[in-house]
C-alpha positions in Angstrom: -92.3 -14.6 -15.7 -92.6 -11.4 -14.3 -91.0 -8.4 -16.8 -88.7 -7.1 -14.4 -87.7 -10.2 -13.5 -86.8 -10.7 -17.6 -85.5 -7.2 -17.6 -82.6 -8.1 -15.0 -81.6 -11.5 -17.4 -81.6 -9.4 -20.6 -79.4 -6.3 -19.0 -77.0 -9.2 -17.7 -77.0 -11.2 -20.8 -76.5 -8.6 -23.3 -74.0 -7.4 -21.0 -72.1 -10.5 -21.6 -72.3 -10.9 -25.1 -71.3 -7.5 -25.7 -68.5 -7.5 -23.5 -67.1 -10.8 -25.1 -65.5 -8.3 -27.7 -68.3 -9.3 -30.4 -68.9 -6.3 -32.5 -72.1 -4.4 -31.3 -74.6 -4.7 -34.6 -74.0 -8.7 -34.5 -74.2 -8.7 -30.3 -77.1 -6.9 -30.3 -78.8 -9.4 -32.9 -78.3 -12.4 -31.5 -79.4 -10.9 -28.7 -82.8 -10.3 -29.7 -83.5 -13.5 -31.6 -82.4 -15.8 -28.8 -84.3 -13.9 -25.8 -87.5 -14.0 -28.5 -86.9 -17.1 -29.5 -86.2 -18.0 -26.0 -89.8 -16.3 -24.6 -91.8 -16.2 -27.4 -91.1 -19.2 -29.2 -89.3 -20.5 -32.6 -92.3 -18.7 -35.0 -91.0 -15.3 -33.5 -88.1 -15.8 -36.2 -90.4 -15.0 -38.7 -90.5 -11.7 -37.8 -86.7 -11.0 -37.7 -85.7 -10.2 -41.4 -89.0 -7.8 -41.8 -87.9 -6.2 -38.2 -84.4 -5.7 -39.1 -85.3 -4.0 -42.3 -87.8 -1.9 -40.9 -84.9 -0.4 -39.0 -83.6 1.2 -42.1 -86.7 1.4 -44.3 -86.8 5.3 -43.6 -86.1 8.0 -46.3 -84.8 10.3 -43.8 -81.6 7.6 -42.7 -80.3 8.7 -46.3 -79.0 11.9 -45.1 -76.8 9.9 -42.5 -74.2 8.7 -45.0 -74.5 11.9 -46.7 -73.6 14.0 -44.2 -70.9 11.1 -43.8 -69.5 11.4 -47.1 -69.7 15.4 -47.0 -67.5 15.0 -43.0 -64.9 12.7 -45.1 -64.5 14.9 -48.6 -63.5 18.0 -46.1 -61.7 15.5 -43.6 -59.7 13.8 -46.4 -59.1 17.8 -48.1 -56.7 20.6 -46.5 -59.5 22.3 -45.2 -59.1 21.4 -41.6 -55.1 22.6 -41.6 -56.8 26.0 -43.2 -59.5 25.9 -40.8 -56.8 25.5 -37.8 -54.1 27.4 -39.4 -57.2 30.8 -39.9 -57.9 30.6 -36.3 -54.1 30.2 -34.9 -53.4 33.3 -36.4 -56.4 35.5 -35.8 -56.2 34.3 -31.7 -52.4 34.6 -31.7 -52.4 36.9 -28.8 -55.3 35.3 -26.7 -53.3 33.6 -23.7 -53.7 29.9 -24.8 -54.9 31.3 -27.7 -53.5 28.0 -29.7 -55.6 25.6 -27.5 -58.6 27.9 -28.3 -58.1 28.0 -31.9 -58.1 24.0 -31.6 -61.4 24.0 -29.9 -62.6 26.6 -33.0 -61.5 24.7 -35.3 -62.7 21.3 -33.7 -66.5 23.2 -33.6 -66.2 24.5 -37.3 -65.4 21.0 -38.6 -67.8 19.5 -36.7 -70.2 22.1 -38.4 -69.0 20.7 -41.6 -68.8 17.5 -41.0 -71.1 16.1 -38.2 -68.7 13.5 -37.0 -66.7 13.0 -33.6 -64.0 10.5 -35.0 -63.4 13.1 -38.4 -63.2 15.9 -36.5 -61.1 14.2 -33.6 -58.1 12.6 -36.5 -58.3 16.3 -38.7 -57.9 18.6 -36.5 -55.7 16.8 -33.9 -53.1 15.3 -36.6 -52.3 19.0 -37.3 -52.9 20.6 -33.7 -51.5 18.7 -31.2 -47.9 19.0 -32.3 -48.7 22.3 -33.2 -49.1 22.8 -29.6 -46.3 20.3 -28.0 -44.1 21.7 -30.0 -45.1 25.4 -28.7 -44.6 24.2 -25.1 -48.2 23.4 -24.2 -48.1 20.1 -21.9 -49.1 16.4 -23.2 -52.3 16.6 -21.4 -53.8 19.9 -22.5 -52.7 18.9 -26.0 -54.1 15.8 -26.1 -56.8 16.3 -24.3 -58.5 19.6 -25.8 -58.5 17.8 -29.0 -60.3 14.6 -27.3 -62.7 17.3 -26.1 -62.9 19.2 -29.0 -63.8 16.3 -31.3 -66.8 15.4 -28.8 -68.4 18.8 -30.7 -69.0 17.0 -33.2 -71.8 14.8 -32.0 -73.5 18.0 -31.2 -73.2 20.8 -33.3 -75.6 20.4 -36.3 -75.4 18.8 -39.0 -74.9 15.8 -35.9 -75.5 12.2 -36.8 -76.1 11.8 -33.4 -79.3 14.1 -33.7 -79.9 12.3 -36.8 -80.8 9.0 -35.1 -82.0 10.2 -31.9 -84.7 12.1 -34.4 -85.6 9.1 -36.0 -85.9 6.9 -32.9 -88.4 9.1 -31.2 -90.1 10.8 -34.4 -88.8 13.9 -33.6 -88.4 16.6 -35.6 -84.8 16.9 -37.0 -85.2 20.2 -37.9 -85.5 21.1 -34.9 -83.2 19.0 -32.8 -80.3 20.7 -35.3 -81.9 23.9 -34.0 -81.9 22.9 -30.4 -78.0 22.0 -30.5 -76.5 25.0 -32.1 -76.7 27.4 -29.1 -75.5 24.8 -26.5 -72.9 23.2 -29.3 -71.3 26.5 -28.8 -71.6 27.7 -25.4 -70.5 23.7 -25.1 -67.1 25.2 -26.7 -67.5 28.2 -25.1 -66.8 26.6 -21.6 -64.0 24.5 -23.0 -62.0 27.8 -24.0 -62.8 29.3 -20.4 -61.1 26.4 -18.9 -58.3 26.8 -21.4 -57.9 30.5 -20.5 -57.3 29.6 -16.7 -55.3 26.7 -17.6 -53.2 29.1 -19.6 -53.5 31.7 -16.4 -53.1 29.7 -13.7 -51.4 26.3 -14.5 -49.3 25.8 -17.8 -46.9 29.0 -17.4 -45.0 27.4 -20.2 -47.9 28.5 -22.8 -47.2 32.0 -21.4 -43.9 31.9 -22.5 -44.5 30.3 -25.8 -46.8 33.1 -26.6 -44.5 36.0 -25.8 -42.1 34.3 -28.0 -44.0 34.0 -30.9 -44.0 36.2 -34.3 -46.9 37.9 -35.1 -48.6 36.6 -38.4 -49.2 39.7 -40.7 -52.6 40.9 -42.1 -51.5 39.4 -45.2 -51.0 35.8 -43.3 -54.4 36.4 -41.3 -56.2 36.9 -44.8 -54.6 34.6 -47.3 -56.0 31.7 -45.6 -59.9 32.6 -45.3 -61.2 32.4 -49.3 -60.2 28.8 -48.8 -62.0 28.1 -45.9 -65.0 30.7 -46.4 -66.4 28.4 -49.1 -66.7 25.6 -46.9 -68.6 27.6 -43.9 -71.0 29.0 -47.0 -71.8 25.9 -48.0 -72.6 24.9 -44.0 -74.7 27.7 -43.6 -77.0 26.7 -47.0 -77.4 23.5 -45.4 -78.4 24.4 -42.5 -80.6 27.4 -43.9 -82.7 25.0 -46.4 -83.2 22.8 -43.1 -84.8 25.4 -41.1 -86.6 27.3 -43.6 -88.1 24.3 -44.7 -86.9 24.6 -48.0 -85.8 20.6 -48.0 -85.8 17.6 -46.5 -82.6 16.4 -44.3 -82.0 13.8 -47.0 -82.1 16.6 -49.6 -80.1 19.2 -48.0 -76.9 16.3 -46.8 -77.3 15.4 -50.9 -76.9 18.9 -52.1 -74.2 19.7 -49.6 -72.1 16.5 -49.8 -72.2 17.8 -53.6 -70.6 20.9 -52.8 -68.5 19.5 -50.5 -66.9 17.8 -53.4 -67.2 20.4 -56.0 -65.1 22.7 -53.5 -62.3 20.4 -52.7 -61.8 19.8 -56.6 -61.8 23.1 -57.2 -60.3 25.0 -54.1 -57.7 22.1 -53.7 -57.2 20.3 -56.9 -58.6 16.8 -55.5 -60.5 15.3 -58.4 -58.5 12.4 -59.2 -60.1 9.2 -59.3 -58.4 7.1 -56.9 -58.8 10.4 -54.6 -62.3 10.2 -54.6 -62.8 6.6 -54.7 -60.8 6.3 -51.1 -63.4 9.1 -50.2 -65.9 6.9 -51.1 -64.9 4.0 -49.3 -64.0 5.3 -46.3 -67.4 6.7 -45.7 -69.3 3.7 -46.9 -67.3 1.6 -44.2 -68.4 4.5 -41.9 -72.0 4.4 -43.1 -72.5 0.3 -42.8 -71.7 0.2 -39.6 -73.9 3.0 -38.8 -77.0 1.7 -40.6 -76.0 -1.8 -39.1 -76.4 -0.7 -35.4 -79.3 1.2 -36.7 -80.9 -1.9 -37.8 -79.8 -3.9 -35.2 -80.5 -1.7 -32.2 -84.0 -1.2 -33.8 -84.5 -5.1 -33.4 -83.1 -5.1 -30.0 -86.1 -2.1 -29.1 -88.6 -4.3 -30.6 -87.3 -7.2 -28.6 -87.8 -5.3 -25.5 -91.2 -4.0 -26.4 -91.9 -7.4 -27.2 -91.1 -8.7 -23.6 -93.1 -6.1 -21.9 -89.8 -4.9 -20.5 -89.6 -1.1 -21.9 -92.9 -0.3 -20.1 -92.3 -1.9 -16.9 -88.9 -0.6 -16.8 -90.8 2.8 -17.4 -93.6 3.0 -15.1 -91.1 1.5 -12.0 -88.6 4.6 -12.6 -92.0 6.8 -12.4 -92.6 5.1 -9.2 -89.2 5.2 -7.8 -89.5 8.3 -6.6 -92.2 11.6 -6.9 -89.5 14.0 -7.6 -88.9 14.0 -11.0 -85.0 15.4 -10.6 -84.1 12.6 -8.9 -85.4 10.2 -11.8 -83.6 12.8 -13.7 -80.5 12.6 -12.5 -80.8 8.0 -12.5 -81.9 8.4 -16.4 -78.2 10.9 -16.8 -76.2 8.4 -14.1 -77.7 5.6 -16.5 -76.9 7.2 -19.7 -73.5 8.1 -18.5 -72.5 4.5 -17.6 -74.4 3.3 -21.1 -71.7 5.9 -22.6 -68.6 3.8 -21.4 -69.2 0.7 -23.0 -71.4 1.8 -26.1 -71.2 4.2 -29.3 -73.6 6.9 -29.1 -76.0 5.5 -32.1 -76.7 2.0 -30.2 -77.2 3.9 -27.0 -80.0 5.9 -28.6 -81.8 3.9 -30.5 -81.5 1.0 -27.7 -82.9 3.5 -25.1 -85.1 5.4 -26.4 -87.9 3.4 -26.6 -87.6 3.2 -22.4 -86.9 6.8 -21.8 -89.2 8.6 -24.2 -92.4 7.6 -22.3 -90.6 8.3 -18.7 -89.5 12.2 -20.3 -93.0 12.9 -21.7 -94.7 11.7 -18.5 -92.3 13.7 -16.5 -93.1 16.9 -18.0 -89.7 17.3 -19.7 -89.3 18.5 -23.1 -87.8 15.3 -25.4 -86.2 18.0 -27.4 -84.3 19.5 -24.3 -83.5 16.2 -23.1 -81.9 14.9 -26.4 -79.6 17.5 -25.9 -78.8 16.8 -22.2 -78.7 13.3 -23.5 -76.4 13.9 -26.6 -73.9 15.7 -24.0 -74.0 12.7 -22.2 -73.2 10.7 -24.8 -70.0 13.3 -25.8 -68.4 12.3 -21.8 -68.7 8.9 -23.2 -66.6 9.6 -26.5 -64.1 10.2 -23.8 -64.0 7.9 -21.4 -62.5 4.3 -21.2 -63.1 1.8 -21.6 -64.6 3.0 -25.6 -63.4 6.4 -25.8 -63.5 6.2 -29.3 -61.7 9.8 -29.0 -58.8 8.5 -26.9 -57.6 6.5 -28.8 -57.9 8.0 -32.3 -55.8 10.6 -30.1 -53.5 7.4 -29.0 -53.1 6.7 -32.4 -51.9 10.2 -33.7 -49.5 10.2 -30.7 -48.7 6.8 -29.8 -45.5 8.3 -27.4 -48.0 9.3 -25.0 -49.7 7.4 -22.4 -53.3 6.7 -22.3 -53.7 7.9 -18.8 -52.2 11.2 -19.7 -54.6 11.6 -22.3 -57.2 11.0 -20.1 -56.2 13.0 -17.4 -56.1 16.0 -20.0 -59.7 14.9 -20.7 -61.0 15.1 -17.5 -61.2 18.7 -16.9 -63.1 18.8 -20.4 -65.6 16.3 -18.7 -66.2 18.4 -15.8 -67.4 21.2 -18.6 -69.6 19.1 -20.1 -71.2 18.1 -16.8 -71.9 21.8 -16.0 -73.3 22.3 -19.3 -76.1 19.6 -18.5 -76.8 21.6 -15.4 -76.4 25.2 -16.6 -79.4 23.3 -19.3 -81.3 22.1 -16.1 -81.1 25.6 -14.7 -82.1 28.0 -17.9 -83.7 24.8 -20.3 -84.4 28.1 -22.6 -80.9 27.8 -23.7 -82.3 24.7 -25.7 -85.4 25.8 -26.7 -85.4 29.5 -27.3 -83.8 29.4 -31.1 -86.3 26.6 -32.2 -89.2 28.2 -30.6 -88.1 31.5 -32.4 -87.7 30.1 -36.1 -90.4 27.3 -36.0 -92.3 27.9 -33.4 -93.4 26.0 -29.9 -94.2 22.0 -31.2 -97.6 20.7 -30.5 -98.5 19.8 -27.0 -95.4 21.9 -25.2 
């Protein structure tokens, strides 16, 4: 049968199975062994258990729940209400000064904790009625903190990077590099639109700020030898990453360490029941991780298997000489991949199809897996997953999904003129990396 031909009955059929609600590690399993099974015959089975656990025989996937369990000690500590709390007073008199300290706050945690949902349910428990009850409208509340959360993905240490790194043997190093400029100006846009929504729009946040109290110094200080501890220990991390000092699976490991040590000692959380619910909240979060991992990884080697990753390749190549417009199919693709899948399965299922069509393009795969992890962020907010909506449903259940969304949306539009600010100056990506370690081999 002709690979294309089998590419068009595996996209429908896993498109069925994971659209019958079945969760995405199992879908994606049964996936692979009955199309193998199916094309290559019942000995193929043979090679399903050894596949499956070459998925997650890596050293370096040991700093994902690491970095998991560090995100969850600060997530399940005071540190985001201090992290929030330093910024609202410090940007007190910025016009929508409260919606940008969300978006600070939402980028520092994501700093410290490398995780969308964490990030998403610490910060917007505190700051969203913060901000309703300030006069700021349902949707910019809601929806800066949908936003806001996406950071996370992004802004090393990013799990996202993680896995995109060891689906295309890149260097994580350097991806962590390649996202913390754009992770920023990525925030950076989000508090421009909140400064004209503040201008132009929601006069009510006007109001609210000329009624406010100022905080003292006193107020402004208090707050940061609580928080400061947590940045520090950040900043190691990603120090020992980039000097080269340790592994990824060293430096999560040392840093989830601190993690703990500072919430015992900067908020009195060493009880054992505390830190057993710590512990199984991020080995729920891990499992399911590594299980996509693994399962994904067995879905790659399925296609690879059918031929249909390299004819898939070589016909986008053909589609069309100009490489933008193969560009912008792979981001349409991407984008729609983003609505119905979790960022981790998106990678590692894709990766092995759009690796060889970057490469022969002449794009940098390190550039690309940050156009491609922004993609992945308008996913986070979009139905029907939007993980982000409806953690944010879940913290306010009285409002509507749709207004949530419609607070997202301008959020989205950021995010899709970050991808093309990174078209338009790619150095934006590249320049820090290049700086620290270097220009990789063959670029």
């Amino acid at each position: 049968m002709d690979p294309l031909t089998i590419a068009i009955i595996v996209a429908v059929f896993t498109l069925i199975v994971l659209f019958s609600g079945i969760p995405i590690a199992f879908g994606l399993s049964f996936v692979s062994v009955v199309l193998l099974v199916s094309f290559e015959g019942i000995q193929m089975l043979e090679v399903f258990a050894e596949t499956f656990y070459a998925g997650l025989n890596s050293f370096v996937l040991l700093s994902i729940p690491m970095f998991i369990l560090m995100g969850m000690a600060v997530a399940n500590s005071p540190a985001g209400k201090d992290l929030y709390t330093g910024l609202d007073r410090w940007l007190w008199r910025v016009p929508g000064g409260l919606v940008i300290s969300n978006i600070g706050a939402c980028s520092i945690f994501a700093a410290l904790s490398g995780s969308s949902p964490a990030t998403c349910a610490a910060i917007g428990t505190m700051g969203i009625p913060e901000m309703r009850k300030r006069g700021y409208s349902d949707q910019i509340a809601t929806g800066t903190i949908a936003a806001g959360g996406t950071l996370g993905v992004l802004i090393p240490p990013s799990i996202v990077l993680i896995v995109y790194g060891m689906a295309t043997g890149t260097s994580i190093g350097r991806l962590f590099l390649c996202g913390i400029i754009p992770g920023f100006m990525l925030a950076g846009l989000f508090a421009v639109w909140a400064l004209i929504h503040s201008y132009f729009i929601d006069k009510d946040s006007a109001k609210a700020l000329r009624n406010k109290k100022a905080p003292t110094l006193k107020q402004k200080l208090e707050v940061l030898p609580r928080v400061l501890p947590f940045l520090a220990i950040v900043a190691g991390v990603l120090y020992v990453l980039y000097g080269g000092v340790a592994t990824p699976s060293e430096a999560s490991g040392v840093g989830a360490f601190l993690v703990f040590v500072m919430i015992a000692v900067v908020y009195k959380i060493y009880q054992p029941k505390k830190i057993w619910n710590i512990l199984k909240i991020s080995m729920k979060e891990s499992v399911m991780i590594m299980f996509i991992i693994a399962a994904s990884y067995l879905f790659a080697f399925t296609l690879s298997q059918l031929y249909v990753t390299q004819s898939l390749a070589q016909s986008m190549i053909e589609l069309s000489t100009n490489k933008w417009v193969i560009f912008l199919l792979i981001n349409i693709f991407l984008l729609v991949a983003g609505f119905f899948l979790p960022p981790v399965a998106v990678i590692v299922m894709t990766s092995a199809i759009l690796l060889p069509v970057i490469t022969t393009l002449g794009f940098d795969p390190y550039w690309f897996a940050i156009v491609f992890t922004i993609n992945m962020e308008i996913g986070l907010i979009t139905p029907p997953v939007g993980l982000n909506l409806y953690i944010i449903k879940g913290i306010t259940p009285d409002v509507s999904l749709s207004e949530i969304l419609k607070g997202s949306i301008p959020f989205m539009i950021m995010m899709a003129l970050a991808i093309l600010i990174l078209c338009i100056f790619p150095e934006i990506v590249t320049w820090l990396p290049d700086k620290l370690m270097g220009k990789p081999l063959g670029y």
